[in-house]
C-alpha positions as CSV (number, residue, x, y, z in Angstrom):
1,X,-27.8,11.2,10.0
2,X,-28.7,11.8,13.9
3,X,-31.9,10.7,15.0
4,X,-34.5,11.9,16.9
5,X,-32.6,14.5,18.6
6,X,-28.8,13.5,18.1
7,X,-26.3,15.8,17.4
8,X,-24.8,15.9,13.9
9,X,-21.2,15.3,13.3
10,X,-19.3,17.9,11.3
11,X,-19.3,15.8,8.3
12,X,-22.9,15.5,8.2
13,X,-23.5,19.1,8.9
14,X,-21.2,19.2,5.5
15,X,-23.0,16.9,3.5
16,X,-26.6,19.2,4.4
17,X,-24.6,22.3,3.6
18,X,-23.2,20.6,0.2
19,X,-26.6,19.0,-0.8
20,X,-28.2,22.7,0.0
21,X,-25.8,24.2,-2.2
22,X,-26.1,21.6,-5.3
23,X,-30.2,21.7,-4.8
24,X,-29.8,25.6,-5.3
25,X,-27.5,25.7,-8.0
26,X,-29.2,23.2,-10.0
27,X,-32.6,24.5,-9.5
28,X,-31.2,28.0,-10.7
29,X,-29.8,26.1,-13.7
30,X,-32.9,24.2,-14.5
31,X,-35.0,27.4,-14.2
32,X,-33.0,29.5,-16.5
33,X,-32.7,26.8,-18.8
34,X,-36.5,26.3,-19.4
35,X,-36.9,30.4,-19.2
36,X,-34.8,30.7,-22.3
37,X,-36.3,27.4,-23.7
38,X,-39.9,29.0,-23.6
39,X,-39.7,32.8,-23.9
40,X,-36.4,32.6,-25.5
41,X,-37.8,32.8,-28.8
42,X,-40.2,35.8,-27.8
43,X,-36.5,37.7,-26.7
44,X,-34.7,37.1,-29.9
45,X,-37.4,36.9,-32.6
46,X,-39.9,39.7,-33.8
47,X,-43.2,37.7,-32.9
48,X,-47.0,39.1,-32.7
49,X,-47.6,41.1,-29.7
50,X,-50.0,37.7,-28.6
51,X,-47.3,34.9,-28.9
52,X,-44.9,36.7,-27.3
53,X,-46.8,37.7,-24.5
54,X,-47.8,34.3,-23.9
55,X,-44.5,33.2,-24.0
56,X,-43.1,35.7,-21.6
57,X,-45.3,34.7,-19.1
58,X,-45.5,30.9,-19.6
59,X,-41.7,31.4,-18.8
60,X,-42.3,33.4,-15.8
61,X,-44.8,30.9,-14.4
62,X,-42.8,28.0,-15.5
63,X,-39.4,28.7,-14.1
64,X,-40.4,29.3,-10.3
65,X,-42.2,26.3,-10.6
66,X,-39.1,23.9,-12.0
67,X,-37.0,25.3,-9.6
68,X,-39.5,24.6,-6.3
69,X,-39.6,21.5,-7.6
70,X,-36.1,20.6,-8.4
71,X,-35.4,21.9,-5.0
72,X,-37.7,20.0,-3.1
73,X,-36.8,16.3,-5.1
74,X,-32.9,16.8,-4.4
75,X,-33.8,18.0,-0.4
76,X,-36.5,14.9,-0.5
77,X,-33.5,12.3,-1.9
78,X,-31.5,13.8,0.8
79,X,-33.4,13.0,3.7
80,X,-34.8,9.5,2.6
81,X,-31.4,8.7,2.0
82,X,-30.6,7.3,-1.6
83,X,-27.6,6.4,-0.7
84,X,-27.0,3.0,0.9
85,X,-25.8,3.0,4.4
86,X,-23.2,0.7,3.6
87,X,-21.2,1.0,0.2
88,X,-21.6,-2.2,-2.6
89,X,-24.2,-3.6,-0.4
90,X,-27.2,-2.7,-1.1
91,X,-29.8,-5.3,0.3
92,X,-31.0,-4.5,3.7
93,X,-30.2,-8.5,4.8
94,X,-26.5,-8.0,3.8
């Protein structure tokens, strides 16, 4: 990426847009995932009024969190860069 300033290239405005997109998608994913893993049971089964209240809501706090932080990890690997700048070498001294 640009630094300090630079303008980006079109491809690079396309890799943000795509890396936006994915951190979204998966994040959505990831939430609804764990949502159904946690207060699924308290949606299909006949529970006690106290386990599936406690379910419901560990769900509802869960979820936002997992998807803040799946979110912020793929932006954060975005920025730092994971990838190497040059393909198959991946010492900096290459």
């Amino acid at each position: 990426m640009s630094g300090y300033g630079g303008r980006r290239t079109q491809a690079e405005r396309d890799v943000i847009t795509v890396e936006i997109g994915y951190a979204l998608c998966s994040a959505v994913f990831a939430a609804a995932v764990l949502f159904g893993a946690v207060a699924g049971p308290a949606l299909l089964f006949e529970l006690p009024d106290l386990a599936e209240k406690s379910l419901l809501r560990a769900g509802l706090a869960l979820a936002p969190a997992v998807f803040v932080v799946r979110v912020v990890s793929v932006l954060v690997r975005l920025r730092t860069g994971a990838q190497p700048s040059h393909p198959g070498r991946t010492s900096p001294d290459s």
